[in-house]
N, C-alpha and C positions, 0 to 999 in steps of 0.2 A: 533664282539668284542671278543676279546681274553679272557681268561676266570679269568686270575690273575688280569685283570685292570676292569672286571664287578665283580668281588669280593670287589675290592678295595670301588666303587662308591655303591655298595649292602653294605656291612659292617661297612665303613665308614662315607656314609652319607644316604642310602636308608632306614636305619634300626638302627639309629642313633638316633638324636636329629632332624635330619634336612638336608636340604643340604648347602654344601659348597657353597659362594660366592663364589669367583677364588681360583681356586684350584692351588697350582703351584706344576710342577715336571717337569722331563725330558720330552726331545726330543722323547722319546723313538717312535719304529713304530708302536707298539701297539696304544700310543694316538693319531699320527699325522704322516700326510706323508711330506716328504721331497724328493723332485723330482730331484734335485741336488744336493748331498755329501757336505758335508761343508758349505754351503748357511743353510740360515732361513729357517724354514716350510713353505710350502706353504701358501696362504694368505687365500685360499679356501680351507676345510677341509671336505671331506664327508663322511669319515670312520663311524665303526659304538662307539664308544666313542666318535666324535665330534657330534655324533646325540643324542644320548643318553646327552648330558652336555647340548645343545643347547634347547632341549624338557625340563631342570630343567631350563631354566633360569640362566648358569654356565657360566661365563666366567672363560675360560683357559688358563692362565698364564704361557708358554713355558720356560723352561731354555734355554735363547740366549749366553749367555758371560759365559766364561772359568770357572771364578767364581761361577755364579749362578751352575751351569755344579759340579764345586769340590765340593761344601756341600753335593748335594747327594751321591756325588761317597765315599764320608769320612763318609757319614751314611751308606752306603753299605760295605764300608770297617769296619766298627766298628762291623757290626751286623755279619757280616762274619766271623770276627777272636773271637767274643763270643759267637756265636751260635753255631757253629757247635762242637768246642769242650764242650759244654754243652750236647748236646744232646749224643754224644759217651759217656761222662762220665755220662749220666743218663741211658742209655742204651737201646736211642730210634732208631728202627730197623723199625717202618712202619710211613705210612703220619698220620694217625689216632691218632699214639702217639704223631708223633710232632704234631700237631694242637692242642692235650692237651696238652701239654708241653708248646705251643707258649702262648695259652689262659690264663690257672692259674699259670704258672711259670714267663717265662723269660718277657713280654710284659708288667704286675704289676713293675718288677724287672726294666724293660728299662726307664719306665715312671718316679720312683721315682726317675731313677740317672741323668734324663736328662729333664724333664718337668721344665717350670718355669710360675710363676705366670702369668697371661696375667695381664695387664694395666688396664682394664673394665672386670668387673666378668658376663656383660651379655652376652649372648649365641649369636654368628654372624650367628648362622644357623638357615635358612628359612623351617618352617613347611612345610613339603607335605601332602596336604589333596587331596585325591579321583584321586589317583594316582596308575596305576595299574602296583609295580614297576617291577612284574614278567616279564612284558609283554617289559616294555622300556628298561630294562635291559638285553637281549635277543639278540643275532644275528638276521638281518632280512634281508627275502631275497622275494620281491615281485615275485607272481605268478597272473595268470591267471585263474580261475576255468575251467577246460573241458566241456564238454555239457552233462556228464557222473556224474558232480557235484562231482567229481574227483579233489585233487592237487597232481599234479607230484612234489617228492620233494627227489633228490638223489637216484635215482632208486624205491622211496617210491610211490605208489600209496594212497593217504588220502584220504578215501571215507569221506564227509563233511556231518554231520546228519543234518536234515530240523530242523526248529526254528520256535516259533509259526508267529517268522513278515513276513518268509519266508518259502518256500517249498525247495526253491532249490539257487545256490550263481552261475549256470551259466553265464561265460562270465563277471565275476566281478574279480576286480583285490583286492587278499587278501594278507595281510602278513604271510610268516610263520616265526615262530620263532623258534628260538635252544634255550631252557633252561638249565640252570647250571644243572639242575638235572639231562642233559640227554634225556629228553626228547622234542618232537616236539610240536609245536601245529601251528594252525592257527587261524586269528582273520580279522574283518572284520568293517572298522570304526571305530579300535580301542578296538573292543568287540571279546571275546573271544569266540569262535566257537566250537574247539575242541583241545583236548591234544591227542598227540601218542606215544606209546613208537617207538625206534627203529625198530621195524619190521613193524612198521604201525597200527598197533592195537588200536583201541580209547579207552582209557583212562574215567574209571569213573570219574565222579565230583569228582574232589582234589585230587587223586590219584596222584602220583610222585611227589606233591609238598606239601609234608607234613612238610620237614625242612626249608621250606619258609613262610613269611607272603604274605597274598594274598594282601591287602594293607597297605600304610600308611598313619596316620592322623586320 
């Protein structure tokens, strides 16, 4: 999962109110593959944003027709030609200022000029409770444990520490994940094992994920 579109599903609906019934956006290949140019998305989707929608309960709403297609391209065009000369004229030079810039500036500013009342003032977003969204929202990429209770992961050797249900995860097949933060981890049934930084090194309890909630609900 590419990191702007597990932003998007983290921000907008993991850490939110809720999640999204059908979400609808573009074709892009971040959400969906398209195995022939100009044809539909394929019908079968198993990237990791169609795993990630599928595991909340999401149906994904594609932009098919030219139309559906121009609204976004004219929200991109909108946010293009006022963002960026906002931010030169405020005299933001790193990502750190834009992301404050985007939070208590222009995003208040966007909403007021373009929000409109909905129909029903109740809430269409579905509560997650005992959802562990660090972990679904995550790149994942199944491995194998070695007999060394070792995961090989991009030149990384992840020595895997014993747990009181286990001594050792030989010869079981774990996930590991790539966190927003950077860092790795592996889980095993959906339970979380161990966190790494880059070099391989484990990771105290909650370490590296301190600007995250660990769950929601």
């Amino acid at each position: 999962m590419a990191e702007a579109p597990a932003g998007r599903l983290r921000g907008e609906n993991g850490e939110g109110d809720g999640t999204e019934p059908e979400p609808n956006n573009t074709r892009g290949s971040h959400y969906c593959h398209t195995s022939v140019a100009g044809e539909a998305p394929d019908s079968e989707q198993d990237g990791q944003v169609a795993r990630a929608l599928e595991a909340l309960g999401i149906r994904h709403i594609r932009a098919r027709s030219p139309q559906a297609r121009g609204r976004s391209e004219r929200v991109f065009k909108t946010i293009q030609e006022q963002l960026v000369p906002e931010l030169r004229l405020a005299g933001i030079r790193t990502y750190e200022a834009a992301n404050a810039y985007l939070e208590k500036s222009y995003v208040p500013a966007y909403n007021r000029r373009h929000a409109v009342t909905p129909a029903q003032p109740e809430s269409a977003f579905t509560p997650m409770v005992g959802i562990d969204v660090d972990l679904l929202l995550s790149v994942q990429h199944e491995r194998v444990v070695r007999g060394d209770n070792t995961v090989m992961f991009e030149r990384l050797e992840l020595q895997l520490p014993s747990t009181p249900e286990r001594f050792h995860f030989a010869r079981c097949r774990v996930m590991v994940h790539e966190f927003l933060d950077d860092t790795v981890g592996v889980s095993f049934q959906g339970r979380l094992l161990a966190r790494f930084n880059r070099d391989g090194a484990i990771l105290k309890s909650g370490e590296g994920r301190k600007n995250f909630k660990r769950r929601v609900g």
